[in-house]
N, C-alpha and C positions, 0 to 999 in steps of 0.2 A: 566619035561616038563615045560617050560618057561609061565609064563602066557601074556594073550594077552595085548597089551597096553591100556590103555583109551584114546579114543580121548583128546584131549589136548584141552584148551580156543582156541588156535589160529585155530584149524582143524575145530571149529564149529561158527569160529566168520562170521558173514554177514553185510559186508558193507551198503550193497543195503536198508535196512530196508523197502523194498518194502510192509510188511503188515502193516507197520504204516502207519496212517493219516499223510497227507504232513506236517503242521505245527508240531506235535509229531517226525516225522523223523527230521526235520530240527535240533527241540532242541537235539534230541538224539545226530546227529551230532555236534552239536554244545559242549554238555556233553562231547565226545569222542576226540576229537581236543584238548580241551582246557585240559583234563585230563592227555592225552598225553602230553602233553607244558611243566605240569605243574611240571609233576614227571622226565622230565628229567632234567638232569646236565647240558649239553650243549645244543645250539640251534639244533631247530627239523628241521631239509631239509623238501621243500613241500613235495619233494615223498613219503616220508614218512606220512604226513599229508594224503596225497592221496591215500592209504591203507585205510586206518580207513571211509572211504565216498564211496558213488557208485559212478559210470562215471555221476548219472546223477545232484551230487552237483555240485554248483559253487562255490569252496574252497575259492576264493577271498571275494568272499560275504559272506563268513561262518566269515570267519577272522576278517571281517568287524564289523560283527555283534557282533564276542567275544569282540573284541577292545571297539564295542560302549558301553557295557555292563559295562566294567571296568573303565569307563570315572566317576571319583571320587573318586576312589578305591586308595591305596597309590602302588598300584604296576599299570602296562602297560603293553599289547603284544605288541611287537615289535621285527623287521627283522634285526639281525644282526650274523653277520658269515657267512652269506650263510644260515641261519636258522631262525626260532620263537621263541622267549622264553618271558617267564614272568618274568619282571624287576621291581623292585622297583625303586619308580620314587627319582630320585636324591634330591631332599628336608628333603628325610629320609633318606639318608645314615647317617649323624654322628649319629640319635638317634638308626640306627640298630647295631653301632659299640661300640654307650655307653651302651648297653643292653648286652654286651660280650658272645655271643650268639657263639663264635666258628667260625667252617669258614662257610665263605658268599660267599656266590652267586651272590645277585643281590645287593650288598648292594653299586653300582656304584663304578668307577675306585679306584684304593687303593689312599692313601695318599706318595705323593712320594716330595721329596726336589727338588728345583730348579734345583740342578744340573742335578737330574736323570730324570725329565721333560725333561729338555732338550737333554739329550742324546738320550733319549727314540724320541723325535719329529724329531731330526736328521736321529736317524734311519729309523721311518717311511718314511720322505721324501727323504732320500737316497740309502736305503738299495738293495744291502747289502753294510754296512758299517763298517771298522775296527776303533779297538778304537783308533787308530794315529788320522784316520780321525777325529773321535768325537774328540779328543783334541786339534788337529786345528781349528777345529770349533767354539770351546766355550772357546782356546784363554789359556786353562792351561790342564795340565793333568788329565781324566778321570777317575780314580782310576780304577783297578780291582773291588775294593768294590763295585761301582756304579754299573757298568756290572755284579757283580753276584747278586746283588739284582733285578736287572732288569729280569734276569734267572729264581730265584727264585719264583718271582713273574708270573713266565710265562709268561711274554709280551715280551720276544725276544726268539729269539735260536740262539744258532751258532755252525751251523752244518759244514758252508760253509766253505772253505780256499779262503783266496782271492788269483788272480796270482799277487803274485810281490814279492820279496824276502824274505826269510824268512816262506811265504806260512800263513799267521797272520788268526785269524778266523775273521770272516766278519759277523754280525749280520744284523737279519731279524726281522720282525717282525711277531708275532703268533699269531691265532683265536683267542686265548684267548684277547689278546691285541684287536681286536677289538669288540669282544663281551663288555671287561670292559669299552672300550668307547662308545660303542654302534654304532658301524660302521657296515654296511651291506660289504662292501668292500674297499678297499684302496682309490677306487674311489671317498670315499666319506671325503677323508679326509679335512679338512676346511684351508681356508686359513691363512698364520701365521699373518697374519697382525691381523682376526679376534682375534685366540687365546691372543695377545698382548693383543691386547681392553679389553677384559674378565677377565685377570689378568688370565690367567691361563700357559701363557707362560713367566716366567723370566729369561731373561738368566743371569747367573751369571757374563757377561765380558761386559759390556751397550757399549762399542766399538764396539763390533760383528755386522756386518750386515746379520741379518739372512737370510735375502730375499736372496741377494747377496750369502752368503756363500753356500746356498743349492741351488741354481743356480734359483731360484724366482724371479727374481729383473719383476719390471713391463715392459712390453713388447716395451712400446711409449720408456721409459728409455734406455732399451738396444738398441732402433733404433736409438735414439739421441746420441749415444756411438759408435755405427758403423759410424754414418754419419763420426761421428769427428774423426775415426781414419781413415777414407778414406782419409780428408782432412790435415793429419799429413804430410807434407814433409817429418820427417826424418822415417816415419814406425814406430815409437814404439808405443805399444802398453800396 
């Protein structure tokens, strides 16, 4: 005869904490969010967030309040992947990486060469893109090397075939990629011009016009470009 199961933590867990005193639930809540955050790997989706609270928290304000709490602390919650997660704020990455503590989490985006910068920002703002492409872009050939470190590192995949002969893979970019840059989605990705400024974009061919190549160029530019090929007699283009 089999014996009966014991309820399990989750069959007797209660979001509601309806017998606590309101400011006692709130921190509870607040304990429970941030504990979940904390022990996972990847960014936590609100709905998930939203299990752990009753209907009658305001999870925003809860988040709010995790965040303001950590204001001084050398890690931050912040929204990126589609999720939450607790990140080490970038000022400490090199001393979490000279402490060779193994692999990192939050220990902000890995250290990558100009080249693979730059394939990797191609991709982003192209993708999906094959590595022809990226080595017309940046002007010499892309190495395999570059693309499988890029794999490696989980910031791209290439699942896809692109249609054109040959059927070549065509690279994307992956959550992981924007967790390590801390992107909430694609949408947020910054302009090249800025990256230039920051020094965090070099391209390795200083001919390249990145704007231009990944089809960016500023909008008044490309309208002063039409006007003048309207007013070309012979059509080219």
């Amino acid at each position: 005869m089999s014996r009966p199961r014991k309820a399990g933590p989750v069959a007797s867990f209660d979001p509601d904490l309806a017998d606590l005193a309101e400011t006692m639930r709130w921190r509870e809540w607040m304990g429970r969010v941030e504990a979940a955050i904390f022990c996972a790997r990847d960014p936590v989706p609100r709905e998930t967030l939203a299990r752990l609270v009753g209907p009658r928290c305001n999870l925003d304000d809860l988040l709010a309040d995790i965040a303001d709490e950590l204001r001084g602390r050398p890690y931050d919650l912040v929204f990126v992947a589609g999720g939450w997660q607790l990140r080490t704020r970038p000022r400490f990455a090199r001393a979490i990486r000279a402490a060779g503590l193994g692999a990192l989490r939050d220990a902000g985006a890995p250290e990558l060469t100009p080249t693979e910068l730059l394939a990797l920002t191609a991709i982003a703002y192209l993708q999906p893109a094959t590595r022809a492409e990226l080595s017309r872009l940046a002007g010499r050939e892309i190495s395999r090397d570059v693309i499988g470190r890029l794999k490696r590192l989980d910031l791209i995949d290439g699942a896809l075939r692109a249609p054109e002969p040959g059927a070549p893979f065509a690279y994307v970019t992956t959550r992981k990629f924007l967790a390590a840059f801390g992107l909430a989605s694609l949408r947020d990705l910054p302009d090249l011009e800025q990256l230039e400024e920051e020094g965090l974009l070099q391209c390795p061919c200083p001919d390249v016009d990145l704007d231009g190549a990944l089809g960016l160029e500023d909008e008044d530019a490309a309208t002063d470009e039409d006007s003048a090929d309207l007013g070309d007699e012979d059509g080219h283009r």
